[in-house]
N, C-alpha and C positions, 0 to 999 in steps of 0.2 A: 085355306087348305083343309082340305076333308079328311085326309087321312094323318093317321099318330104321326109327326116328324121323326123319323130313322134317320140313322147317318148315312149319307149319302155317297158315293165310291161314281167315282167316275172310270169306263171301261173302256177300253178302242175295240178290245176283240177276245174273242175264247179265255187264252188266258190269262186276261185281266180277273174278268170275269170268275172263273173257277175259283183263282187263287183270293177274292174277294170272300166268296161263297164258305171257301173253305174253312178260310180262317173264320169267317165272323158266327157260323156253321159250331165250329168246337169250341168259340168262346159261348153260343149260347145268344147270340144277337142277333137280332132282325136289320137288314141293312134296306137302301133303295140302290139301287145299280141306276146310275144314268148314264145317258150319252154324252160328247163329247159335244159342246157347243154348234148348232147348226145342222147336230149330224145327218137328219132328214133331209138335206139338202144334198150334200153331196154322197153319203153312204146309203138313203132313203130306208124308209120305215119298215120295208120286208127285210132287209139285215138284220137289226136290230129285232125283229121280232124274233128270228130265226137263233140268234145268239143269246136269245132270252132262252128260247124255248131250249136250247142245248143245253146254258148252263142249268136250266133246273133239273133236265136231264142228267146230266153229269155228279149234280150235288143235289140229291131229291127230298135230304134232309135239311136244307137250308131254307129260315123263313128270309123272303127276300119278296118285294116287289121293285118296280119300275119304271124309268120315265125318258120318253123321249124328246130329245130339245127341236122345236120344230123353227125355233127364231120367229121371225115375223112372217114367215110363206104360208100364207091361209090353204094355197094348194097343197102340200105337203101335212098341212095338218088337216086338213080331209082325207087326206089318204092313208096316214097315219090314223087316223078312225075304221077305215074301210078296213085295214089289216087288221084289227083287233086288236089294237096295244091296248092296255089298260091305261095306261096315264101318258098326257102330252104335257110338253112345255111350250105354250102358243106367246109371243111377244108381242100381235099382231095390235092393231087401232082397236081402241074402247069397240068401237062398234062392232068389229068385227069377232072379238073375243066373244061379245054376249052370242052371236052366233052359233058360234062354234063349241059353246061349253053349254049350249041350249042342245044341240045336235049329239054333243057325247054324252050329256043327261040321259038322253032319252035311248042310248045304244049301252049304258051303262059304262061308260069312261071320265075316267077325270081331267080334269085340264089342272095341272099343280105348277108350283116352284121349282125349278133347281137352283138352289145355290152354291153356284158355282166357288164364292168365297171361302166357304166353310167344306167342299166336298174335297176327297182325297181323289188326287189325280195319279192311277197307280202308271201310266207312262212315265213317271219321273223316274220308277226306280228301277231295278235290276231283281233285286227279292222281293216279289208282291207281296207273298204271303208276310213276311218280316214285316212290311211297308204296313199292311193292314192289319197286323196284329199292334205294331207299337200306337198308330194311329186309333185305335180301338180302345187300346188299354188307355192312351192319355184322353180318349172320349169319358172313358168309366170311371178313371180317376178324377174328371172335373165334376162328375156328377151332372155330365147333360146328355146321358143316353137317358 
């Protein structure tokens, strides 16, 4: 992985998203906003860029970058290149990853992890912001931001 590990928030939509931003925004934390397992496949990668591109519009003070889960669809994560995301989640064959993290090398994109284990899933709750502040706070209090 090339870039610092951030805590990573998983979004379906706006506002997930926002209320991510927001909160980790007035804590003063750099987060990764991911997608939702697969989501290139069935929501595909101009969503996802388009919801990137809102919430940093909507929260323009928040440091945040990105990642989108492309699963193992080498299609999908070409295309997800073509859009201009800055970082894929590719699942794809040894072989084919070298490809393809050869291809976003050179367009300036990363191909990372999401760890889906350790990420906050904010569809589980009702109060995002709540969701992401307590999860934030017990990130700061373990000492692994």
């Amino acid at each position: 992985m090339n870039k610092e590990q951030k805590p990573q928030i998983i979004v379906h939509d706006l506002d997930d998203a926002i209320a991510a931003l927001i909160t980790s925004s007035d804590m003063n934390i750099a987060v990764t906003l991911v997608s939702p397992k697969g989501a290139a496949s069935y929501a595909g990668s101009g969503w996802f860029r388009e919801l990137i591109y809102l919430a940093r519009e909507k929260v323009p003070d928040a440091q945040f970058d990105s990642i989108l889960d492309c699963s193992d669809d080498s299609g999908q994560a070409l295309a997800a290149l073509r859009e201009g995301l800055t970082a894929i989640d590719y699942k794809g064959s040894e072989k084919k990853l070298i490809k393809i993290q050869d291809i976003a090398h050179q367009i300036g994109t990363e191909v990372l992890k999401i760890d889906y284990s350790q990420a906050l899933d904010l569809s589980l709750y009702n109060n995002k912001r709540s969701a992401s502040r307590d999860w934030l706070t017990d990130k700061l209090t373990k000492n692994s931001l």
